[in-house]
C-alpha positions as CSV (number, residue, x, y, z in Angstrom):
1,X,-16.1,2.3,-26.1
2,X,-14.7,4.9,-24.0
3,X,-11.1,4.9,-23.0
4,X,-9.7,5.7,-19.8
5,X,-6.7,7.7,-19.9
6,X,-4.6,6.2,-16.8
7,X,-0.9,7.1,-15.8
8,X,1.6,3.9,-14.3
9,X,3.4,3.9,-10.9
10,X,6.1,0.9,-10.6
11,X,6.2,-1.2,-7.4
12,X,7.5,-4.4,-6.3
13,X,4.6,-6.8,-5.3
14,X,5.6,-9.8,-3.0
15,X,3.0,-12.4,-2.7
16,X,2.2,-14.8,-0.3
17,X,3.5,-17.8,-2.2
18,X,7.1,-15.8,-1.6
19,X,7.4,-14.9,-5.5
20,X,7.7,-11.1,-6.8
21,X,7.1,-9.3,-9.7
22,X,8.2,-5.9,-10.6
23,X,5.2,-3.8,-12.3
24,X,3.7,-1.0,-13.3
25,X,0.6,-0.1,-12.1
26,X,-2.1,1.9,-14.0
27,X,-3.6,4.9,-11.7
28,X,-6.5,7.4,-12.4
29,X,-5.3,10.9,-12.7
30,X,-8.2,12.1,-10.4
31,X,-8.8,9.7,-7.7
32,X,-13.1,8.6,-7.0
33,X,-12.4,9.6,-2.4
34,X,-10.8,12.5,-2.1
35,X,-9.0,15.3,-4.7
36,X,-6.0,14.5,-6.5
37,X,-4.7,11.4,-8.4
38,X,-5.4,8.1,-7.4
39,X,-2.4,6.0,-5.8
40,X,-1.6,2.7,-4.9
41,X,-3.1,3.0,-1.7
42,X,-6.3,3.8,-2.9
43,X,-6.4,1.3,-6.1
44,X,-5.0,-1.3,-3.2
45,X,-8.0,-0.5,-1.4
46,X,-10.7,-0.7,-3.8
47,X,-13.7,-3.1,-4.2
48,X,-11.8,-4.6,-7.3
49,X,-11.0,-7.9,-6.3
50,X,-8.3,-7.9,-9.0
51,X,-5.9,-5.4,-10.2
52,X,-4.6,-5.1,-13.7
53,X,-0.8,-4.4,-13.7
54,X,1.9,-4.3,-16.6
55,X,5.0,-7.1,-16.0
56,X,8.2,-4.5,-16.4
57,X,9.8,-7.7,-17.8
58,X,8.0,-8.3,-20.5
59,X,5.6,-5.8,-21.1
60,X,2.6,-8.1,-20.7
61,X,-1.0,-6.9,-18.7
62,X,-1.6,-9.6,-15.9
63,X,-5.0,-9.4,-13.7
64,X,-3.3,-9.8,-9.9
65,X,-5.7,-11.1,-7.4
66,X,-5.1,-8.8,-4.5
67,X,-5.8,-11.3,-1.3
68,X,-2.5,-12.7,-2.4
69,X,-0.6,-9.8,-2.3
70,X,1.7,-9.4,0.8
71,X,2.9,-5.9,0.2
72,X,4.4,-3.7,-2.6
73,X,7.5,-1.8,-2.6
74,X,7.2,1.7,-4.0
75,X,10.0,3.0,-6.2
76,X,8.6,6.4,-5.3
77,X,7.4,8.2,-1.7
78,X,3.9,8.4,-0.7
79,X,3.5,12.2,-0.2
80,X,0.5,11.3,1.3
81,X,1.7,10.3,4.6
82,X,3.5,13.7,5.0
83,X,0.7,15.8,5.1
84,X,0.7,18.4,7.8
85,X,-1.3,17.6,11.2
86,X,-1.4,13.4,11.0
87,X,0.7,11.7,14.1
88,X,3.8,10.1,13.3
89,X,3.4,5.9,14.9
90,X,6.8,4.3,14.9
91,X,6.6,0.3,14.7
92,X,8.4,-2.5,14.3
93,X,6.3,-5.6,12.3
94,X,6.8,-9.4,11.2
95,X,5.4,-10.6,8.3
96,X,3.9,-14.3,8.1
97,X,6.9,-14.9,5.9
98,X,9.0,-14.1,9.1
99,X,10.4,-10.4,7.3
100,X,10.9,-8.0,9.7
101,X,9.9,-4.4,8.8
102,X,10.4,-1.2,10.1
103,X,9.3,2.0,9.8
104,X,6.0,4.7,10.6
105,X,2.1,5.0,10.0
106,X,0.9,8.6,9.7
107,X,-2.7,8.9,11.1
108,X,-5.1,11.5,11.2
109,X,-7.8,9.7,13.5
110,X,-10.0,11.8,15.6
111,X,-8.5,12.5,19.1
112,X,-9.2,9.4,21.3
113,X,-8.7,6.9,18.1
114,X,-4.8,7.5,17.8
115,X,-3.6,4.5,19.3
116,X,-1.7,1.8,17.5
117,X,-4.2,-0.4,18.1
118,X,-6.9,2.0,17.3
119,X,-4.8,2.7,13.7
120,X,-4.6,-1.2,12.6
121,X,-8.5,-1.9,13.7
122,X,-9.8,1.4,11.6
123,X,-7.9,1.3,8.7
124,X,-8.5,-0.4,5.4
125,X,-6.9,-3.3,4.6
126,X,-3.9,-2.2,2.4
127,X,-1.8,0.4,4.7
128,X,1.3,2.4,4.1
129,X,4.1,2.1,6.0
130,X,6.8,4.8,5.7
131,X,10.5,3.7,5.8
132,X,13.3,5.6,4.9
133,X,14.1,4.3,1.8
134,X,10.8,3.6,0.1
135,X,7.3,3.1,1.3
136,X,5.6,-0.5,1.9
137,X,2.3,-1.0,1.1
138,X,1.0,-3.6,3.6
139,X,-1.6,-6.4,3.6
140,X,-3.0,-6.3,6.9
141,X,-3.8,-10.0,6.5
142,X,0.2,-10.9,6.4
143,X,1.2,-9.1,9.7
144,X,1.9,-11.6,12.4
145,X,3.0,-8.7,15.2
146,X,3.5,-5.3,15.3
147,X,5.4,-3.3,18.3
148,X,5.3,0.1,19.2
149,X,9.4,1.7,19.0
């Protein structure tokens, strides 16, 4: 058997039954859709329809179910969304779960597609959202409203 070497990201995952769990998650150092490593974005956004993560608590590997997954809170930034050339969309979101969240999506749509609207119907289903403490990793599926700022 082969063994994949991975490296582990920690995040915060909130689910949709309100619980959270603080984890590590196990990345690829070179990502399968574009150069670089893989991140939680991409993992997030994959056609696994469950994740394995490590429980910071107590160490265990649990097999998450990602349609349940609300968001995750990254303990580090996403330098992704600070790549030169993508337009900065400042929003203001509930949650099902009544949170309110705010922050920005970075796009780089083609001209004509850069429209709040046109950046929640295009996207994959996981998205990042850039605040300025940490990054959220949102479910689209658990966003009641989002509002242009």
């Amino acid at each position: 058997m082969v063994k994949i070497v991975k490296f582990k990201q920690r995040g915060t995952i909130l689910f949709s039954t309100q619980g959270s769990l603080d984890v590590n998650l196990f990345l690829s150092y070179q990502a399968e859709g574009h150069a670089g490593q893989e991140t939680i974005l991409d993992l997030l956004n994959s056609d696994r329809a469950f994740i394995p993560v490590e429980d910071v608590l107590t160490n265990e590997i649990l097999l998450i179910g990602k349609t349940r997954i609300m968001h995750v809170a990254l303990d580090e930034r996403n330098e992704k969304s600070e790549s030169p050339g993508l337009v900065e969309l400042p929003v203001a979101l509930e949650l099902l779960n009544g949170e309110m969240v705010e922050g920005s999506f970075f796009t780089d749509l083609p001209d004509g597609k850069k429209r709040l609207s046109d950046y929640l119907d295009l996207t994959d289903q996981f998205i990042c959202l850039r605040r300025e403490k940490n990054d959220l990793i949102l479910n689209k599926s658990f966003i009641l409203s989002v509002k242009e700022k």
